[in-house]
C-alpha positions as CSV (number, residue, x, y, z in Angstrom):
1,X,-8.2,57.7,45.0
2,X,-11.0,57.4,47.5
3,X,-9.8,60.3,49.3
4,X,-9.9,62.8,46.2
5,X,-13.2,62.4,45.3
6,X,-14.7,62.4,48.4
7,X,-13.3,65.8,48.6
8,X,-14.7,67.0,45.0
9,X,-18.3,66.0,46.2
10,X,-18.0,67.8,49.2
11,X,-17.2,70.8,46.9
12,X,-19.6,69.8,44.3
13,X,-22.7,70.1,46.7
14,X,-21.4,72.8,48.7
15,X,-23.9,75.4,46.7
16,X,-26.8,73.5,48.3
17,X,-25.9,73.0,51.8
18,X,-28.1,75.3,54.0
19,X,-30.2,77.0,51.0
20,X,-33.8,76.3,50.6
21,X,-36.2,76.0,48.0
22,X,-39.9,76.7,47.7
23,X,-42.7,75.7,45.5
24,X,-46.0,77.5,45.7
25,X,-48.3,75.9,43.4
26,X,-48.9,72.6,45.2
27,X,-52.0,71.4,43.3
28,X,-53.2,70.7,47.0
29,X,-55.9,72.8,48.4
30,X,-54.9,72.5,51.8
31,X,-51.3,73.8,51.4
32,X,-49.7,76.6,50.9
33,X,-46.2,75.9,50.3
34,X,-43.6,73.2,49.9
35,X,-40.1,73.4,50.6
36,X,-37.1,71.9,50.7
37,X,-34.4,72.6,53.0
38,X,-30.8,71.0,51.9
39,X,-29.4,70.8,55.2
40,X,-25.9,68.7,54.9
41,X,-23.7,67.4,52.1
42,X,-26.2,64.7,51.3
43,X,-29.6,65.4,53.0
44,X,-32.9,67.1,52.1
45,X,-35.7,67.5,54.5
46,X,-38.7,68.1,52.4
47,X,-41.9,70.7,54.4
48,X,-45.1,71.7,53.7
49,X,-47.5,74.9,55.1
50,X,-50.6,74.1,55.8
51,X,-53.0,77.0,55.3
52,X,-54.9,75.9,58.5
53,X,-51.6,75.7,60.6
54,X,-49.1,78.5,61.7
55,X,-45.9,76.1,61.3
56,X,-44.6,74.0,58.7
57,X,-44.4,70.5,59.1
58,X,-41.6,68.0,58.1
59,X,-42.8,65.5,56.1
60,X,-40.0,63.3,54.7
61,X,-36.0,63.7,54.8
62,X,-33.8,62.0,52.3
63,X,-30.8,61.6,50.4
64,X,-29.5,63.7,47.3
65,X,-26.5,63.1,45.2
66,X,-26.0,66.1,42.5
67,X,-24.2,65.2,38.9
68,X,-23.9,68.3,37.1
69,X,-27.5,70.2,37.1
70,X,-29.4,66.4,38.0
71,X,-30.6,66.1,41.4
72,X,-31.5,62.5,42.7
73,X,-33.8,62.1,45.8
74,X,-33.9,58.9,47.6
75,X,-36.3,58.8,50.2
76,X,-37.0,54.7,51.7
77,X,-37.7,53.3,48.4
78,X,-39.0,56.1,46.4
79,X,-36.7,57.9,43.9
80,X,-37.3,61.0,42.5
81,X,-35.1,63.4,40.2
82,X,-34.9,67.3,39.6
83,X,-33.1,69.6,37.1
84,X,-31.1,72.5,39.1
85,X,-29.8,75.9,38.1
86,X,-28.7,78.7,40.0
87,X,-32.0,79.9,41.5
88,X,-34.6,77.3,40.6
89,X,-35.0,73.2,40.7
90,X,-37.7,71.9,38.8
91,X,-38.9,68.4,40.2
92,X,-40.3,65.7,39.0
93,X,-42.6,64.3,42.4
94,X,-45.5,61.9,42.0
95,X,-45.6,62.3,38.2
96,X,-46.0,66.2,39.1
97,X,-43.8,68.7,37.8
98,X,-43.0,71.3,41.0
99,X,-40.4,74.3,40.4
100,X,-38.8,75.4,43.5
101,X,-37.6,78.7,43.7
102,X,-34.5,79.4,46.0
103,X,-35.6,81.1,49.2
104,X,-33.9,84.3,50.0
């Protein structure tokens, strides 16, 4: 039943596709912002604004799977997890809590 539940996790991430989150309090004194932009099925590009540049900068992109309200990034060998709900995913990065608010 390959084929049916490749189906339900299309549907099952579909809230994420395209939205973006962003997370103010960067305990960096050189940025402003991060963010994450969930921008297919599967992937998450993760930015950050410098307060000395005009753009933001791509840092990493990775993989996500969602179960229910956990999040699990995989970026090369680096896994990190998050707790989603409608409007806010809180992070666990580095051994650093970050809350990411959804971008309107």
């Amino acid at each position: 039943m390959k084929f049916f539940s490749s189906i339900s996790k299309l549907k099952f991430n579909k809230e994420l596709i395209n939205s973006e989150w962003v997370c103010e309090a960067t305990g960096e004194d050189l940025a402003s912002y991060y963010k994450l932009r969930f921008v297919a099925q599967e992937h998450v590009e993760g930015w950050v604004k410098y307060i000395d540049h005009e753009e933001e900068s791509k840092v990493f992109i990775a993989s996500f799977q969602k179960e229910k309200n956990l999040l699990r990034f995989y970026k090369e060998d680096e896994v990190f997890v998050g707790i989603y709900t409608k409007n806010k995913i809180a992070a666990v990065i580095d051994g650093q809590t970050m809350n990411f608010l959804r971008s309107t």
